[in-house]
C-alpha positions in Angstrom: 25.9 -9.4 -19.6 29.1 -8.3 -20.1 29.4 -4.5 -21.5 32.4 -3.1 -23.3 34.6 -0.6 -22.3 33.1 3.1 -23.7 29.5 1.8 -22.4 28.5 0.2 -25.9 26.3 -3.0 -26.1 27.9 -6.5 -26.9 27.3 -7.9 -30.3 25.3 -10.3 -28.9 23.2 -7.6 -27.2 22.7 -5.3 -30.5 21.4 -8.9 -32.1 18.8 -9.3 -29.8 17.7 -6.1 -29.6 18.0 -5.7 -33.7 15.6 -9.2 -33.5 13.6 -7.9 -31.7 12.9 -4.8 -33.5 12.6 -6.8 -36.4 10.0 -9.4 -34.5 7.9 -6.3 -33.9 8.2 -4.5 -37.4 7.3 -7.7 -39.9 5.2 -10.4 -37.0 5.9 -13.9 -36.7 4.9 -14.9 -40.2 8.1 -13.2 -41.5 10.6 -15.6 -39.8 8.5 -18.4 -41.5 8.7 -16.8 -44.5 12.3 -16.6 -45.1 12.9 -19.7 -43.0 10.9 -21.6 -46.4 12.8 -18.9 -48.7 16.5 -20.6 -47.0 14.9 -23.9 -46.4 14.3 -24.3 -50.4 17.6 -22.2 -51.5 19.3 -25.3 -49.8 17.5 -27.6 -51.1 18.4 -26.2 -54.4 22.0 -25.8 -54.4 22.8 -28.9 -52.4 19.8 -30.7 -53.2 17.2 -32.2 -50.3 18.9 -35.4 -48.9 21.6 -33.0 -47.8 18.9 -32.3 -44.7 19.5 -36.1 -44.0 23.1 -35.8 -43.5 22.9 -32.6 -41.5 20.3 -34.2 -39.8 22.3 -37.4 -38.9 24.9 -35.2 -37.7 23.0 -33.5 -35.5 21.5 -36.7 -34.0 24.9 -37.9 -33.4 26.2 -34.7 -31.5 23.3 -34.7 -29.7 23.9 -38.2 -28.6 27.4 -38.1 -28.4 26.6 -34.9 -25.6 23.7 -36.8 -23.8 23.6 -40.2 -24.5 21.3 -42.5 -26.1 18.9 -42.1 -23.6 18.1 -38.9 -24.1 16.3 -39.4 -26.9 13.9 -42.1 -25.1 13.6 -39.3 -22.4 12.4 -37.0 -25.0 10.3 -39.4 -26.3 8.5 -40.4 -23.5 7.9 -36.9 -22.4 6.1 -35.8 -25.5 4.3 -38.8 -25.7 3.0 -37.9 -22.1 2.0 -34.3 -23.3 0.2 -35.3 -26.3 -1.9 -38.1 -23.7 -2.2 -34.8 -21.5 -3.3 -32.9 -24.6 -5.6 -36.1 -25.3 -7.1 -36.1 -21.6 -8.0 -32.1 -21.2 -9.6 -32.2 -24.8 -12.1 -35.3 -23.4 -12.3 -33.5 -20.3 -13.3 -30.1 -21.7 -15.8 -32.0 -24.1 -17.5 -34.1 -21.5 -18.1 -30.4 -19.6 -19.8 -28.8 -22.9 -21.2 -31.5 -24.7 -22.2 -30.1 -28.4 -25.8 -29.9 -28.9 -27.3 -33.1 -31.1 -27.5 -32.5 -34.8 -30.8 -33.3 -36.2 -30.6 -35.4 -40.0 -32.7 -33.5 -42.1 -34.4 -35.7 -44.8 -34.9 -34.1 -47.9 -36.7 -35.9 -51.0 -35.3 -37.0 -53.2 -36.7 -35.8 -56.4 -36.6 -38.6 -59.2 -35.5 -37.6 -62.8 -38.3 -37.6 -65.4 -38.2 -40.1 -68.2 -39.2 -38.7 -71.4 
């Protein structure tokens, strides 16, 4: 990382640092928070199919920078990790069965004519 002259940190530096500090302080659930506060502040002033177009956008850089096969790579791959996923959850069950639940029957009481 590249330091400037006088020993000071780079700006990008001082921003990880300062995000850090700031990860530590508030936790995890802070970022979400204000990620929903800026998601819906969009949504307001440019209203929600404006995520459509920003997301075409983005799905035509991306392609124009890797190709449309990237996205079938993609694809594919978290397809295999959610059969991975899939596989360990059968494997981990078939190792620990759960015990059998027992039905209980309970009478049913029968309302009184009058």
């Amino acid at each position: 990382m590249a330091r400037r002259s006088g020993g000071g940190m780079t700006v990008a530096e001082a921003g990880r640092m300062g995000g850090r500090l700031v990860s530590e302080k508030y936790g995890p659930d802070f970022y979400e928070k204000i990620g929903k506060k800026g998601g819906s502040s969009t949504a307001t002033k440019y209203g929600p199919e404006f995520f459509g177009r920003i997301g075409k956008k983005g799905g035509k850089a991306v392609t124009a920078k890797y190709g449309p096969a990237h996205f079938e790579r993609i694809g594919r791959k978290g397809g295999q990790k959610v059969a991975d996923l899939i596989e360990r959850a059968k494997a981990m069950e078939a190792e620990s069965p759960r015990p059998a639940v027992k039905a209980v029957e309970e009478p049913i009481e029968e309302e009184a004519s009058h």
